[in-house]
C-alpha positions in Angstrom: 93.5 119.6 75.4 91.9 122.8 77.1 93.1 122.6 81.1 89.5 123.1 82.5 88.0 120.1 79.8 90.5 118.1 81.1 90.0 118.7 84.6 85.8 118.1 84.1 86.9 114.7 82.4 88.6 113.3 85.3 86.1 114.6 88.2 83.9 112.5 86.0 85.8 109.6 86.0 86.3 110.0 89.8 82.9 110.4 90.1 81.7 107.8 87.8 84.1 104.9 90.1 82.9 106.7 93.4 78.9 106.3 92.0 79.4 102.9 91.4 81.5 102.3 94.7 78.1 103.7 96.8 75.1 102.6 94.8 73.5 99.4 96.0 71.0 99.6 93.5 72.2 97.8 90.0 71.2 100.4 87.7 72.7 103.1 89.8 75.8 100.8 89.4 75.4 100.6 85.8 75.1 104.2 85.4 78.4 105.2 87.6 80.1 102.3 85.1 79.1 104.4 81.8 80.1 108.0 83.3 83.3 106.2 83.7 83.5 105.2 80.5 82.0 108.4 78.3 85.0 110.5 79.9 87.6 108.2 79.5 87.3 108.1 75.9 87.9 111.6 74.7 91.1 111.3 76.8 92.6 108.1 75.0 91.8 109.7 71.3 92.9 113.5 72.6 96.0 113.4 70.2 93.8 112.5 66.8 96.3 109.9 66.2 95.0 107.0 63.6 96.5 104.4 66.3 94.4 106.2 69.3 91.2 106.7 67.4 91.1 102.9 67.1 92.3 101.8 70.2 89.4 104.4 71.6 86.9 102.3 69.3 87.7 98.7 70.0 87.6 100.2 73.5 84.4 102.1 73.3 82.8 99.2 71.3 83.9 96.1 74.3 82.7 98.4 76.9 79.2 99.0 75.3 79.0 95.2 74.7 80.2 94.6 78.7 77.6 97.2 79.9 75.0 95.7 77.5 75.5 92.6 78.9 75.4 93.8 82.5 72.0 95.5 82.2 70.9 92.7 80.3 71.7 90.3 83.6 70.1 92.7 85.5 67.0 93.2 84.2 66.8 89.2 84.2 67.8 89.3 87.7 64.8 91.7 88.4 62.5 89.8 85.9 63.2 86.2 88.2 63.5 87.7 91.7 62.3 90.9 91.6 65.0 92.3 93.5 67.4 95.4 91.9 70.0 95.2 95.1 73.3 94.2 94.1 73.1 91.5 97.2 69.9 90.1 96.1 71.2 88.8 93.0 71.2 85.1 93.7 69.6 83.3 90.3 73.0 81.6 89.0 71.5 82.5 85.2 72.3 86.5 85.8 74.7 86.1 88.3 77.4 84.1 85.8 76.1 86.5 83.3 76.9 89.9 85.4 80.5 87.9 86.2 81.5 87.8 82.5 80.6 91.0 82.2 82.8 92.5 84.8 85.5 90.3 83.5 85.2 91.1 80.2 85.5 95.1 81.6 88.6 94.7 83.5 90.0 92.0 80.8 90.5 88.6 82.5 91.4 86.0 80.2 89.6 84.4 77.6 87.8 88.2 77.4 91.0 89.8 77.6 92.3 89.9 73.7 90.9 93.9 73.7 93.3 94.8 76.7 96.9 95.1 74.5 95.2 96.4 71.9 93.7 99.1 73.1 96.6 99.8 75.3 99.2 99.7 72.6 97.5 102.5 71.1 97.4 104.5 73.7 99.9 107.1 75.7 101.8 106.0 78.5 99.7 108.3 80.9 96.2 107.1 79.8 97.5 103.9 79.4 98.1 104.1 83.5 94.6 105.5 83.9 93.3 102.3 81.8 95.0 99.8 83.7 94.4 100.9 87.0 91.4 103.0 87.6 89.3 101.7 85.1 89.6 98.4 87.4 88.0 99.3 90.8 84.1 100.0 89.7 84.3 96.7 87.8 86.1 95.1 90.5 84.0 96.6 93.4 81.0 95.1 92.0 82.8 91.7 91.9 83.2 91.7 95.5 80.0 92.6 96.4 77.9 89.7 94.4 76.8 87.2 96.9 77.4 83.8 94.6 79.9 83.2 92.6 80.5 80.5 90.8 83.5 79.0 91.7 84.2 76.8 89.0 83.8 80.2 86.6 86.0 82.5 88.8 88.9 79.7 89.0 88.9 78.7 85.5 88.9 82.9 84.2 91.6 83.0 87.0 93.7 80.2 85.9 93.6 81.4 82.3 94.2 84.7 82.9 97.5 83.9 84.8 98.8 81.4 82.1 97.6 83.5 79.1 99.6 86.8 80.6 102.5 85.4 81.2 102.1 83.5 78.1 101.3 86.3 75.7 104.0 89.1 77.2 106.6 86.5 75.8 107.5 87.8 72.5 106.4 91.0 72.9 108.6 93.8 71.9 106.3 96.9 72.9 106.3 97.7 76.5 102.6 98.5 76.6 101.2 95.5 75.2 103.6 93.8 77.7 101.9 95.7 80.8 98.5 94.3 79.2 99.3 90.8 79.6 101.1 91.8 82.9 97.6 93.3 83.8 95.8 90.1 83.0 98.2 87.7 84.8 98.2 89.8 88.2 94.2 90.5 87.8 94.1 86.4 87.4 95.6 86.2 91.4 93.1 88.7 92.5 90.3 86.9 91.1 91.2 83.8 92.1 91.4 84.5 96.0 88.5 86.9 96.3 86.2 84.1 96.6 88.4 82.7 99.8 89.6 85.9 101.3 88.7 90.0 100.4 91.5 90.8 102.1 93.6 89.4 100.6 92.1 90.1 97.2 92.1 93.9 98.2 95.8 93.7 99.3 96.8 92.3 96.0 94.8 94.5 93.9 96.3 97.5 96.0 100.1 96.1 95.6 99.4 95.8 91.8 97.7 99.4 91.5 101.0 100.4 93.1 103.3 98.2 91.1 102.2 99.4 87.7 101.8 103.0 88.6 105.7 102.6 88.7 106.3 101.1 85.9 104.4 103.4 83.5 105.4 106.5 85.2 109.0 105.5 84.8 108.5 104.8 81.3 106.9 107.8 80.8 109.8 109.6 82.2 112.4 108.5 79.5 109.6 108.1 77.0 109.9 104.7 76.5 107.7 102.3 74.3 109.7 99.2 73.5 112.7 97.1 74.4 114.9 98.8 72.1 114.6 101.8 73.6 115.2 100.8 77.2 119.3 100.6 76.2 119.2 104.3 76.6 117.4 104.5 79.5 121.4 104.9 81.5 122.3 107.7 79.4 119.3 109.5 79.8 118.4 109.4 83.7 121.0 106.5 85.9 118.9 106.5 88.9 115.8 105.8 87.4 117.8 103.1 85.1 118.9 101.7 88.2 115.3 101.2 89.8 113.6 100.3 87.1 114.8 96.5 87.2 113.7 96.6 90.8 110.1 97.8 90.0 110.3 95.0 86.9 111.3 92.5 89.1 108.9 93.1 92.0 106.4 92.4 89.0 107.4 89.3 88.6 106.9 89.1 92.3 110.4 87.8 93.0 112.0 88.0 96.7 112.5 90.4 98.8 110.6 92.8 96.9 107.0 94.1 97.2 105.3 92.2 94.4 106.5 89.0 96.0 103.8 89.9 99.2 100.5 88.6 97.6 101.9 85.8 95.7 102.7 84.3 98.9 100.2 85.1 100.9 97.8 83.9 98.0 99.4 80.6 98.2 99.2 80.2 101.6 95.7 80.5 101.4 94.9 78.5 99.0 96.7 75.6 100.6 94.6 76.6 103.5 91.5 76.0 101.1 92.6 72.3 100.3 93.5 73.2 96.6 97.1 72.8 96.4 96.5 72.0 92.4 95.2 75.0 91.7 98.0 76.7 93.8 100.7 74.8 91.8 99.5 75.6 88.6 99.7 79.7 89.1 103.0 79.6 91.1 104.4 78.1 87.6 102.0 80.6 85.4 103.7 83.5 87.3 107.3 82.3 86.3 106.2 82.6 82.6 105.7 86.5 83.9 109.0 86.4 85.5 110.5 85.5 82.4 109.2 88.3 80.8 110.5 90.6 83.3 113.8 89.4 83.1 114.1 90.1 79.3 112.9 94.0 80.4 115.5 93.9 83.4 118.7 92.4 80.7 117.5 94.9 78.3 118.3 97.8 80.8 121.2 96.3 82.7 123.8 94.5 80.6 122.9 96.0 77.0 124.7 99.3 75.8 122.8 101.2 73.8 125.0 102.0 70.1 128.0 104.7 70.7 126.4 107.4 68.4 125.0 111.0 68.6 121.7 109.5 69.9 123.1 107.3 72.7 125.7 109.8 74.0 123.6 113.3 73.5 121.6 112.7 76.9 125.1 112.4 78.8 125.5 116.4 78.2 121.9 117.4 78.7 119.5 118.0 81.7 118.5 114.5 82.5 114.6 114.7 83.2 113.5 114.9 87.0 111.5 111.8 88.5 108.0 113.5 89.5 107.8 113.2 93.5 104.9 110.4 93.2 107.3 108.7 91.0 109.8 108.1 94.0 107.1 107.8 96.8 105.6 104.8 94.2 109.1 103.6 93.7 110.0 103.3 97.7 106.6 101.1 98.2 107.2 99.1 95.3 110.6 97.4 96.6 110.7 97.6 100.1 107.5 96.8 101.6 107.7 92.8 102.0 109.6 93.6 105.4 106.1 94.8 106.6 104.0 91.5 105.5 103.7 90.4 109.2 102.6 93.8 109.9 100.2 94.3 106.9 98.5 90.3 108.1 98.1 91.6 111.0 96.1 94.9 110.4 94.1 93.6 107.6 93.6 90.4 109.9 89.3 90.7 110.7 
């Protein structure tokens, strides 16, 4: 792709999440939404694959669907009220309308069966953009809608945490496995952004980090799938040797980053009275661990076969970690020391 199309698409995908991050007005929203979308796509079908031109379209074709709907709310919020502001929106009719919308745009669970597809057919560095970017406009307006429905947010929360740890079980592809990984960690920020924003904010930040890790270290061994993670050693040991760490910290196992918001997530909700509810996605985040693990074996304790292709790496250049990739990398495993610390700022 020509270096100065490229570099127009993303100043329009920054400035698509940035107009939808200022507007107050809903179809000022809605339009910062669709800039974000119209640039992203000529980025996830840039390589005229058969695989990328339909994720692009079962991508292009939920996100019309989601915006359709969200105008659609709108416009019935406007009709009842008379009110465009994004605060104003208080009829439950538009308001439960405008929140399946948004979830169906950042791919919480039951609306999430377009995520792995899409992402599956995507590269690993758009694949990134798509599962972290594409999440704040959507997830801004979320934050900023004065009633929602509780029972809604809980139950799309709940799912989403069983149904990605559920569906990354037998996966084989390490994209589709992100997707459901997506899903399940999207579940935890949904659910306590009706209690606590912080909190919400802090887990959506820890994730953004998390996964920015993960892809860009599969990106630097070009890995796709669990097969290929055997030769992850021969080809860079360093990397091979954080990656289980940055899996791991996914999971949100102890002492590691991931394990921050889980916990403080919990202890909220059994603030809120709803120890159930807090139960049920301690044990849906142990179907993600599982997951993990498998990822974490696959690199650790299996050898990839003794041939030209496993030992070639050994007497080549091994590829060099991009300097974000060990900034990203740092965060991602060491910051639970600073959870008293990070309380205490974020505290209002």
């Amino acid at each position: 792709m020509n270096p100065l199309v490229y570099t127009l698409l993303l100043s329009s995908l920054g400035l698509g999440t940035t107009i939808t991050f200022m507007s107050s007005h809903w179809l000022l929203a809605w339009m910062g939404l669709e800039i974000n979308t119209l640039a992203i796509i000529p980025l996830m079908a840039q390589h005229h694959h058969p695989r990328a031109t339909e994720a692009t379209i079962k991508y292009f074709l939920t996100q019309a669907m989601a915006a359709s709907t969200l105008l659609f709310a709108n416009t019935t919020n406007a009709w009842l009220t008379g009110q465009w502001d994004i605060q104003q929106m208080t009829h439950p009719i538009p308001t439960t309308m405008t929140t399946l919308a948004l979830a169906l745009k950042i791919g919480l669970a039951p609306l999430h069966t377009w995520l792995p597809e899409v992402l599956q057919g995507l590269n690993l560095a758009t694949g990134l953009i798509l599962s972290t970017w594409q999440k704040l406009a959507p997830f801004a307006l979320l934050t900023q809608l004065p009633a929602l429905n509780q029972t809604i947010i809980t139950t799309m929360a709940l799912l989403s945490a069983l149904v990605g740890g559920w569906g990354g079980l037998n996966q084989t592809q390490l994209r589709k496995m992100l997707a459901y990984s997506s899903t399940a960690h999207l579940g935890w920020v949904i659910l306590v952004l009706q209690y606590s924003l912080v909190l919400a904010l802090l887990s959506l930040t820890t994730y953004i980090l998390m996964t920015s890790s993960a892809f860009l270290t599969f990106k630097l061994n070009n890995t796709t799938n669990i097969n290929a993670l055997s030769t992850s050693w021969a080809k860079a040991p360093a990397t091979a040797t954080m990656t289980p760490l940055i899996l791991l910290s996914l999971g949100g196992l102890p002492p590691l980053t991931g394990f921050m918001p889980k916990w403080l997530i919990l202890q909220e909700l059994t603030k809120q009275k709803i120890p159930l509810t807090a139960t049920l996605m301690a044990l849906a985040a142990l179907l993600s661990l599982y997951f993990y693990l498998r990822l974490s074996h696959s690199i650790t304790l299996v050898s990839s076969p003794n041939n030209l292709t496993g030992t070639t790496p050994w007497r080549l250049m091994p590829p060099t970690p991009p300097r974000m990739l060990s900034t990203l990398t740092t965060l991602t495993v060491l910051l639970l020391p600073l959870a008293p610390a990070t309380t205490t700022l974020l505290d209002p």
